[in-house]
Biopython code that builds the backbone (N, CA, C, O; Angstrom):
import numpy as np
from Bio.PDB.StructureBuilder import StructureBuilder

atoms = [
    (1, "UNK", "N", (1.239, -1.126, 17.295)),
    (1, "UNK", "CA", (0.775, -0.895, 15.940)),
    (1, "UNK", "C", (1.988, -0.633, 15.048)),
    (1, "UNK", "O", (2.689, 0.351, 15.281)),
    (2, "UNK", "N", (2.333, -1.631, 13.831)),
    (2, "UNK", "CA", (3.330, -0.709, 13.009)),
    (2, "UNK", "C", (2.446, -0.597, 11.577)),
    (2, "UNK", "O", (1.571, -1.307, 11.080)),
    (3, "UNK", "N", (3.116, 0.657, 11.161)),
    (3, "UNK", "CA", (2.995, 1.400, 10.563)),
    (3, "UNK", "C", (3.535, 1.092, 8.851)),
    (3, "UNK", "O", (4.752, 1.172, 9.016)),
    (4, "UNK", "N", (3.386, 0.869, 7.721)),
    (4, "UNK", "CA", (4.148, 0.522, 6.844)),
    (4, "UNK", "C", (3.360, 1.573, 5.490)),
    (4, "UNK", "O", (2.183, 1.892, 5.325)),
    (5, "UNK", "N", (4.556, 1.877, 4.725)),
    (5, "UNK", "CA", (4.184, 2.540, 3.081)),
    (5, "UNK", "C", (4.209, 1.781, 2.318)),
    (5, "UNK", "O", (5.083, 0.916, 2.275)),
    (6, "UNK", "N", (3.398, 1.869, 1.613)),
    (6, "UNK", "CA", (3.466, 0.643, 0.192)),
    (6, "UNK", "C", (3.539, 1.397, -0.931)),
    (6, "UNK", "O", (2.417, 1.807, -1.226)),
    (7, "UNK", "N", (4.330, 1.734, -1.638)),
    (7, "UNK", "CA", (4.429, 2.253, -3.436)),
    (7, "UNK", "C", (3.677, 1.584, -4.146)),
    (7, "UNK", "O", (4.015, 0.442, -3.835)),
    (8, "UNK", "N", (2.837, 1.482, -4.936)),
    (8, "UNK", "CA", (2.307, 1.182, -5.840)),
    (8, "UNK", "C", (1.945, 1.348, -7.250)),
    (8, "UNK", "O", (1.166, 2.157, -7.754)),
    (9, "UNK", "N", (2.718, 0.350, -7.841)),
    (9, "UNK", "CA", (3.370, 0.745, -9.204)),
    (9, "UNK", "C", (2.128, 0.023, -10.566)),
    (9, "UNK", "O", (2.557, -1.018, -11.062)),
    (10, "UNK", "N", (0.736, 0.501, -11.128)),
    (10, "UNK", "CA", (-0.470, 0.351, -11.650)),
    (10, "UNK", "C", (0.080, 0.135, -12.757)),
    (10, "UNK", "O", (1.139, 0.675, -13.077)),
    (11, "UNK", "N", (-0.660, -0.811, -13.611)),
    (11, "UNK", "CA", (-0.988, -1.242, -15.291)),
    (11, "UNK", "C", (-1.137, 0.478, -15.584)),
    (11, "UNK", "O", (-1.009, 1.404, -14.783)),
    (12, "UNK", "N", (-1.453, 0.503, -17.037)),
    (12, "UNK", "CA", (-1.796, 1.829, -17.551)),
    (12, "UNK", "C", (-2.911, 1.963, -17.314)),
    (12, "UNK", "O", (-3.516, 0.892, -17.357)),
    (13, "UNK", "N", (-3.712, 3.092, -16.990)),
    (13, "UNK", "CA", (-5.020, 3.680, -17.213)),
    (13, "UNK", "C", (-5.556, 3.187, -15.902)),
    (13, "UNK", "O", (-6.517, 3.864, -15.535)),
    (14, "UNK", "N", (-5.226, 2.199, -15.069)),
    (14, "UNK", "CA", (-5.845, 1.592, -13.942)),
    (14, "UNK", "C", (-5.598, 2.052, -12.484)),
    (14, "UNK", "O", (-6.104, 1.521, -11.495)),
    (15, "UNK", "N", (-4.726, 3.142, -12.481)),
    (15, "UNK", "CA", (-4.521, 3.852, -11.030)),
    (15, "UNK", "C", (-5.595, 4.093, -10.079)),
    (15, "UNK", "O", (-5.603, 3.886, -8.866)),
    (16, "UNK", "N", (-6.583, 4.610, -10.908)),
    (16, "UNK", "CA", (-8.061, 5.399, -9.927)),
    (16, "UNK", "C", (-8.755, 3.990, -9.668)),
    (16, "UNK", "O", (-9.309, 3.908, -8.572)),
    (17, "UNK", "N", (-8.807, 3.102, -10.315)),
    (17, "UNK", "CA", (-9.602, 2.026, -9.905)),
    (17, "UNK", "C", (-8.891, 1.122, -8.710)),
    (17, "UNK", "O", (-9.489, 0.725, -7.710)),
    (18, "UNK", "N", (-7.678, 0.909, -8.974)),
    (18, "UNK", "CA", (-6.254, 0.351, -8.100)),
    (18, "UNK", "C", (-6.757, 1.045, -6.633)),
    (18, "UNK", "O", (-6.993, 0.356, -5.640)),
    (19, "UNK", "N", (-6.934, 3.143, -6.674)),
    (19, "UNK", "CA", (-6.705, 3.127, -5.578)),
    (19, "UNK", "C", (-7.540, 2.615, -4.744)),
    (19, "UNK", "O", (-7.375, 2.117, -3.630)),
    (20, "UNK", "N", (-8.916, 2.866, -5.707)),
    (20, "UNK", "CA", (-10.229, 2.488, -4.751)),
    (20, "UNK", "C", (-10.341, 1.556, -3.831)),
    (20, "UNK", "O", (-10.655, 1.656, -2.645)),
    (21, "UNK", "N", (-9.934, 0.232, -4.757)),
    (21, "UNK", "CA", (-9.828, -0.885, -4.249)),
    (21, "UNK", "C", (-9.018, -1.054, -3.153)),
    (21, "UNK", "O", (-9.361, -1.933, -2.361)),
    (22, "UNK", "N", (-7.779, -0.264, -2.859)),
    (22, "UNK", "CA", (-6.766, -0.545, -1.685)),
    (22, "UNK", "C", (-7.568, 0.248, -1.230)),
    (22, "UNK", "O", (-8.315, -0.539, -0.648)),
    (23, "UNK", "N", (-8.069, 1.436, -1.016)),
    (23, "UNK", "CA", (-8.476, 1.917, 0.382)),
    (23, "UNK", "C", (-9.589, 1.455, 1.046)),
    (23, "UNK", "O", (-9.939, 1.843, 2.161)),
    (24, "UNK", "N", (-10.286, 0.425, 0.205)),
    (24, "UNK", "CA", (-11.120, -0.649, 0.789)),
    (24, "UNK", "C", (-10.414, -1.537, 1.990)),
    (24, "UNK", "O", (-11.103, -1.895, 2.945)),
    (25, "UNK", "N", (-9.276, -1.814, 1.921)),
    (25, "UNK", "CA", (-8.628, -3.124, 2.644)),
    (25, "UNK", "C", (-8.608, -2.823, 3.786)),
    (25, "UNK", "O", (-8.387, -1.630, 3.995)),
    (26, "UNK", "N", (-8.775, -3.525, 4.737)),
    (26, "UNK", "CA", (-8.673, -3.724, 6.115)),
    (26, "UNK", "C", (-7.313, -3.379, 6.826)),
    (26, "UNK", "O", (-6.652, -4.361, 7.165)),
    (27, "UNK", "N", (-6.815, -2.194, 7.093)),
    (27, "UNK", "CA", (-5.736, -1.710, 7.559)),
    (27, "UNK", "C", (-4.480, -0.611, 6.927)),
    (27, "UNK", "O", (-3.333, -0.362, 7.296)),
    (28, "UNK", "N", (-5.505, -0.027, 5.588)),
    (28, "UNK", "CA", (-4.863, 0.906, 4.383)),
    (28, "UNK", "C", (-5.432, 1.680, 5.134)),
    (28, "UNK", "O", (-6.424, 1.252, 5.724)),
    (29, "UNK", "N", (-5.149, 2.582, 5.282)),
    (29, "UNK", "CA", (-5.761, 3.855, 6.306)),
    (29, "UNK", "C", (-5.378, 5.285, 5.137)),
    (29, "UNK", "O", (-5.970, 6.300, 5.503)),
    (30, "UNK", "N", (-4.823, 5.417, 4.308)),
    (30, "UNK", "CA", (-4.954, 6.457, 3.095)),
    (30, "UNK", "C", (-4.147, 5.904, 1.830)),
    (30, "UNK", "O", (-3.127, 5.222, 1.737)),
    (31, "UNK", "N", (-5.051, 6.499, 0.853)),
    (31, "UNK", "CA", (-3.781, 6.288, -0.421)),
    (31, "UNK", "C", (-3.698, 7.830, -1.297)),
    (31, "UNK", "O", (-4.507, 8.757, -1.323)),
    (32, "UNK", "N", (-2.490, 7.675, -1.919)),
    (32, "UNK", "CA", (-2.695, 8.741, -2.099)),
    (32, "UNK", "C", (-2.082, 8.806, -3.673)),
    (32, "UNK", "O", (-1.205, 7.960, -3.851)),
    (33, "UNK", "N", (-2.314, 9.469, -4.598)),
    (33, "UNK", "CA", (-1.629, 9.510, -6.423)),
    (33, "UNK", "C", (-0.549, 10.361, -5.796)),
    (33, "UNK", "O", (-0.750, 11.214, -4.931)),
    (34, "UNK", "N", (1.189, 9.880, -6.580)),
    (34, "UNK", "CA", (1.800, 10.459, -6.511)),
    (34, "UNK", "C", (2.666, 10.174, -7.646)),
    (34, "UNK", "O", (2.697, 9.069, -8.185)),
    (35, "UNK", "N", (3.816, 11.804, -8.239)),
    (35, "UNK", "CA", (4.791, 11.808, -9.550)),
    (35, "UNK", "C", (5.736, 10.670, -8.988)),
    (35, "UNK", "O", (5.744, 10.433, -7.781)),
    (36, "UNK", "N", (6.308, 10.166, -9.625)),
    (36, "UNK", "CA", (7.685, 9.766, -9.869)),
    (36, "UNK", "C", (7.261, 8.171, -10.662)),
    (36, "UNK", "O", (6.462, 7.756, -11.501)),
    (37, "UNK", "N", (8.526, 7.562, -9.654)),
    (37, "UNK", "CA", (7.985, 6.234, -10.537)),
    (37, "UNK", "C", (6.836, 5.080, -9.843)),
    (37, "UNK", "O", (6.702, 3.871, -10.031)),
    (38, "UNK", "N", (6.361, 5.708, -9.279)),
    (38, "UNK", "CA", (5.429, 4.502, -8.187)),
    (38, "UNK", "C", (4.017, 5.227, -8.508)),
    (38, "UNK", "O", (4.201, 6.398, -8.174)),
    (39, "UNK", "N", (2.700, 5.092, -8.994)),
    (39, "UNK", "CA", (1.533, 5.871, -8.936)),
    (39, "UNK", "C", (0.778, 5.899, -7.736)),
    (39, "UNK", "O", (-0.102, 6.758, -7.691)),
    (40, "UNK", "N", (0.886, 5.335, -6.988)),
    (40, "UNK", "CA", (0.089, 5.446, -5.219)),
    (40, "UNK", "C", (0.825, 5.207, -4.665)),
    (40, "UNK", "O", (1.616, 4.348, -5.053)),
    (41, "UNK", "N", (1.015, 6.002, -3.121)),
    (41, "UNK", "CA", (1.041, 5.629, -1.774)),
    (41, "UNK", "C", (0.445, 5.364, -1.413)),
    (41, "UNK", "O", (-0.630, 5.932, -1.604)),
    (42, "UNK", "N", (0.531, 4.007, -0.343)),
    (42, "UNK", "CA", (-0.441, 3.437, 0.547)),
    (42, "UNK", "C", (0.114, 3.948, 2.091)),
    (42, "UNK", "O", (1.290, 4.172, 2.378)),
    (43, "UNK", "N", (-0.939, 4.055, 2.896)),
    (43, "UNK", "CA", (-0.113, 4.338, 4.584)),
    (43, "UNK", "C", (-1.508, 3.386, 4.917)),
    (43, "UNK", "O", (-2.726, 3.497, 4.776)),
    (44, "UNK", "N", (-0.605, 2.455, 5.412)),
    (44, "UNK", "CA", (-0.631, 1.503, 6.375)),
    (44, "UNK", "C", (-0.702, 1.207, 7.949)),
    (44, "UNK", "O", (0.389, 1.100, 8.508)),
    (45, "UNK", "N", (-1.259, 1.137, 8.325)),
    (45, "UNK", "CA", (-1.613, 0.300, 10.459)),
    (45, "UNK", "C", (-1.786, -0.675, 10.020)),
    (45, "UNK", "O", (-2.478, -0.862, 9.019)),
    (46, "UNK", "N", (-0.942, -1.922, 10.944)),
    (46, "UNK", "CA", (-0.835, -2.983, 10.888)),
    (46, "UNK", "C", (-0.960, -3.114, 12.708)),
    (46, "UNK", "O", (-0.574, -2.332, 13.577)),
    (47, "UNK", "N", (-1.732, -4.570, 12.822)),
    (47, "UNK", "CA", (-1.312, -4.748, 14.825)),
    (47, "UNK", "C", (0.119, -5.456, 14.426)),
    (47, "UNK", "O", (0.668, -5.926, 13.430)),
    (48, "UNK", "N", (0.419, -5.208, 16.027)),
    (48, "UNK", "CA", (2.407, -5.774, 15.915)),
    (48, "UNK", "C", (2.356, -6.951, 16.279)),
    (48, "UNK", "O", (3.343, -7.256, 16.948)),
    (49, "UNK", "N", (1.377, -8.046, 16.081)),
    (49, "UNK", "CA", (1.370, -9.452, 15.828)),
    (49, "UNK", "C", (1.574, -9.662, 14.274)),
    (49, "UNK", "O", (2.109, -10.686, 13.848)),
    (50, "UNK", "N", (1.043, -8.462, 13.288)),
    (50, "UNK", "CA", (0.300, -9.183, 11.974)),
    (50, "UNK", "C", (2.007, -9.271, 11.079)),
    (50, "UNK", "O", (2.861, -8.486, 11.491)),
    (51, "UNK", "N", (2.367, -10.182, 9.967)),
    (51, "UNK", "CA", (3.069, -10.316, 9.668)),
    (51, "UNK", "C", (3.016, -9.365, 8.071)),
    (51, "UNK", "O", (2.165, -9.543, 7.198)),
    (52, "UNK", "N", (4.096, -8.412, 8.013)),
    (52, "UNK", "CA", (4.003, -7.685, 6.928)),
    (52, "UNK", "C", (4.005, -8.284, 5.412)),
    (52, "UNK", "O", (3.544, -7.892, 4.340)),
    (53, "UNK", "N", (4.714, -9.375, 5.819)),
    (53, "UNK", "CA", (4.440, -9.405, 4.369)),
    (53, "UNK", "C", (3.690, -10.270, 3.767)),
    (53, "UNK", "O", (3.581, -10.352, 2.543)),
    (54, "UNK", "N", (3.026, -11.096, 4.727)),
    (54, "UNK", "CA", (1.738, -11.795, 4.121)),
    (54, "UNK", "C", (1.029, -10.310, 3.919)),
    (54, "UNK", "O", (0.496, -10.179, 2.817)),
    (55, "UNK", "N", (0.961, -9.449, 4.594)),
    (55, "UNK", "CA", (-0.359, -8.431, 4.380)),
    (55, "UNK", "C", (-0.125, -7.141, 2.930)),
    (55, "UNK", "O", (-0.887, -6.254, 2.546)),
    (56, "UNK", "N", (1.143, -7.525, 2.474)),
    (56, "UNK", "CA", (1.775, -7.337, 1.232)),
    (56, "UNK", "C", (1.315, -8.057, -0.068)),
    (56, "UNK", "O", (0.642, -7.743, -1.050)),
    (57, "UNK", "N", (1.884, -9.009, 0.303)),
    (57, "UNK", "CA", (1.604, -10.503, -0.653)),
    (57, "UNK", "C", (-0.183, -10.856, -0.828)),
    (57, "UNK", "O", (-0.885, -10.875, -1.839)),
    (58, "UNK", "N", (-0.492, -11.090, 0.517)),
    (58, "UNK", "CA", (-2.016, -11.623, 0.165)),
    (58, "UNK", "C", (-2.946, -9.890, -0.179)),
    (58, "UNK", "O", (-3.576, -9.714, -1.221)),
    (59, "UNK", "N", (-2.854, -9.062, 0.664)),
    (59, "UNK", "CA", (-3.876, -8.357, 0.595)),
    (59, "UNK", "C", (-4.073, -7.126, -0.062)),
    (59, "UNK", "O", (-5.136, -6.509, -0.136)),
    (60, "UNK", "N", (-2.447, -6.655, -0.766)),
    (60, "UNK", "CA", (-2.049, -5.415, -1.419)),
    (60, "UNK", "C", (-1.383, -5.832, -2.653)),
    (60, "UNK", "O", (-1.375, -5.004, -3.564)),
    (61, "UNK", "N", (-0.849, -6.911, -2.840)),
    (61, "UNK", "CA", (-0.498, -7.648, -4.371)),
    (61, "UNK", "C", (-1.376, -8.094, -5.063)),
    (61, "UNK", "O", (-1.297, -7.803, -6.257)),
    (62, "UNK", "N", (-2.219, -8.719, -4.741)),
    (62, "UNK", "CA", (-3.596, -9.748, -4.927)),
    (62, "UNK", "C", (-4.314, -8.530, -5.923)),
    (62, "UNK", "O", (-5.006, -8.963, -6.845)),
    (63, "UNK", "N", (-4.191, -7.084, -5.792)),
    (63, "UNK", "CA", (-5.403, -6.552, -6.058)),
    (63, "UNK", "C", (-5.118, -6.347, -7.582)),
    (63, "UNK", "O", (-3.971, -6.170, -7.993)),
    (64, "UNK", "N", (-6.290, -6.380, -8.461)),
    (64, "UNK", "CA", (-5.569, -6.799, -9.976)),
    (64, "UNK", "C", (-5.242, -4.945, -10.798)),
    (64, "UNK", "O", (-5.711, -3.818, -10.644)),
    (65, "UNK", "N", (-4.417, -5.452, -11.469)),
    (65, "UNK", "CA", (-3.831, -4.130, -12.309)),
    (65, "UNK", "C", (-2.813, -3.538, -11.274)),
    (65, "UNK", "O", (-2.578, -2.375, -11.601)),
    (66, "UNK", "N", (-2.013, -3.956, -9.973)),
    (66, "UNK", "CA", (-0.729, -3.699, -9.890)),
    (66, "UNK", "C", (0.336, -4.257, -10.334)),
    (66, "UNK", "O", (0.423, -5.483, -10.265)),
    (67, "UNK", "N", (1.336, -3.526, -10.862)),
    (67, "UNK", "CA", (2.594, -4.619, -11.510)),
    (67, "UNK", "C", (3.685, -4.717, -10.699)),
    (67, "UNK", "O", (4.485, -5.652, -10.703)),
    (68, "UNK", "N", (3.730, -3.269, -9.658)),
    (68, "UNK", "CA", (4.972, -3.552, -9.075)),
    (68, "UNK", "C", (4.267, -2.756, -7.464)),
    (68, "UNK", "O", (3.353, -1.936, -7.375)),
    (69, "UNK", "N", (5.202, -3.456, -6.235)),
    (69, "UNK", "CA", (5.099, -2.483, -5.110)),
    (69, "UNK", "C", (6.480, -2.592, -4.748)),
    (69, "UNK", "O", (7.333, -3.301, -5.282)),
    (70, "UNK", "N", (6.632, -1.612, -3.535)),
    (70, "UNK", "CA", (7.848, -1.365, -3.278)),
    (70, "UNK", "C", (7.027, -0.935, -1.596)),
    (70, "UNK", "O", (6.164, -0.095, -1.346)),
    (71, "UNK", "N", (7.777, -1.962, -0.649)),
    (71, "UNK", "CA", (7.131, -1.591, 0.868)),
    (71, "UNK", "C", (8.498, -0.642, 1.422)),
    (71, "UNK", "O", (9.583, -0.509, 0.857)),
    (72, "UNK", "N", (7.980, 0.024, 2.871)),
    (72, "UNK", "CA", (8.850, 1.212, 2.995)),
    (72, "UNK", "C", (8.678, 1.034, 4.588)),
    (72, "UNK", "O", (7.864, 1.887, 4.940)),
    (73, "UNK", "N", (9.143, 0.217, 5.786)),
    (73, "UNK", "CA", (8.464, 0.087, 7.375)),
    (73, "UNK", "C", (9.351, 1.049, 8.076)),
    (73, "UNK", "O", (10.549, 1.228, 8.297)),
    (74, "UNK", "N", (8.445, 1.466, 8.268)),
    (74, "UNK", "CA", (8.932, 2.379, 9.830)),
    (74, "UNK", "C", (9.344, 2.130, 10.781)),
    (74, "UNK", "O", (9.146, 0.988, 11.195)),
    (75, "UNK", "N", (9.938, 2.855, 11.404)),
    (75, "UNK", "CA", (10.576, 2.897, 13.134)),
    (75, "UNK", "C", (10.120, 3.554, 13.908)),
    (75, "UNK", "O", (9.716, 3.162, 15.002)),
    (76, "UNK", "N", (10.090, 4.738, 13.482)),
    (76, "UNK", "CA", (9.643, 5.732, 14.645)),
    (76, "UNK", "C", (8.935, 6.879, 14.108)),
    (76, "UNK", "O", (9.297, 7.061, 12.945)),
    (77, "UNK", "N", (8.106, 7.691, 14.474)),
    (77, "UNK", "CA", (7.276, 8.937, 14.280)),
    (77, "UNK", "C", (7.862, 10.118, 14.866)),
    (77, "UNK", "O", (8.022, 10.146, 16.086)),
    (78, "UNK", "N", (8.146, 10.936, 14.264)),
    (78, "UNK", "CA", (8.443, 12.522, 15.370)),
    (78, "UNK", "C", (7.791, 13.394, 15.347)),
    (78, "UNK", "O", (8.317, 14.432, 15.749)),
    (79, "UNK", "N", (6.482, 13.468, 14.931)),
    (79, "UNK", "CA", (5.384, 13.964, 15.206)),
    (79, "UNK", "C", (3.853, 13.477, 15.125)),
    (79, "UNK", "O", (2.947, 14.228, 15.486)),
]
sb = StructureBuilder()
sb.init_structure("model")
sb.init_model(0)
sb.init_chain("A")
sb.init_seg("    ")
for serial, (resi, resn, name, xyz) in enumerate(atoms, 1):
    if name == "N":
        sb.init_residue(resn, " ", resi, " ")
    sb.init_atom(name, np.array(xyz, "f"), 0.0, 1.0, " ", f" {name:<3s}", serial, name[0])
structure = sb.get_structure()
């Protein structure tokens, strides 16, 4: 299984609807509103066949009113 973060950078006013919609997707396992410059985290399970960045491109870009993401993949867990 890997594991990937997705930043997610929303149109104005469209965050709460943005998140809904990603935590619908098939392998978003939380999102979450956060300060800085990105308005959601996504945490991600992916199987270690699936290719990240089609699942970027088709299934976490696609969703309307994001303008920007920024992906973040993991290596390892220490807890």
């Amino acid at each position: 299984m890997q594991t990937i973060f997705v930043q997610v950078k929303c149109e104005l006013g469209l965050s709460y609807r943005v998140a809904e919609e990603l935590a619908d997707i098939d392998g978003v396992s939380e999102v979450y509103s956060v300060s800085g410059p990105y308005d959601l985290l996504a945490k991600c399970y992916l199987p270690d066949e699936d290719d990240v960045g089609h699942f970027v491109n088709h299934r976490i870009q696609s969703v309307s009113g994001i303008r920007d993401t920024l992906t973040i993949i993991t290596f390892n867990a220490f807890s």
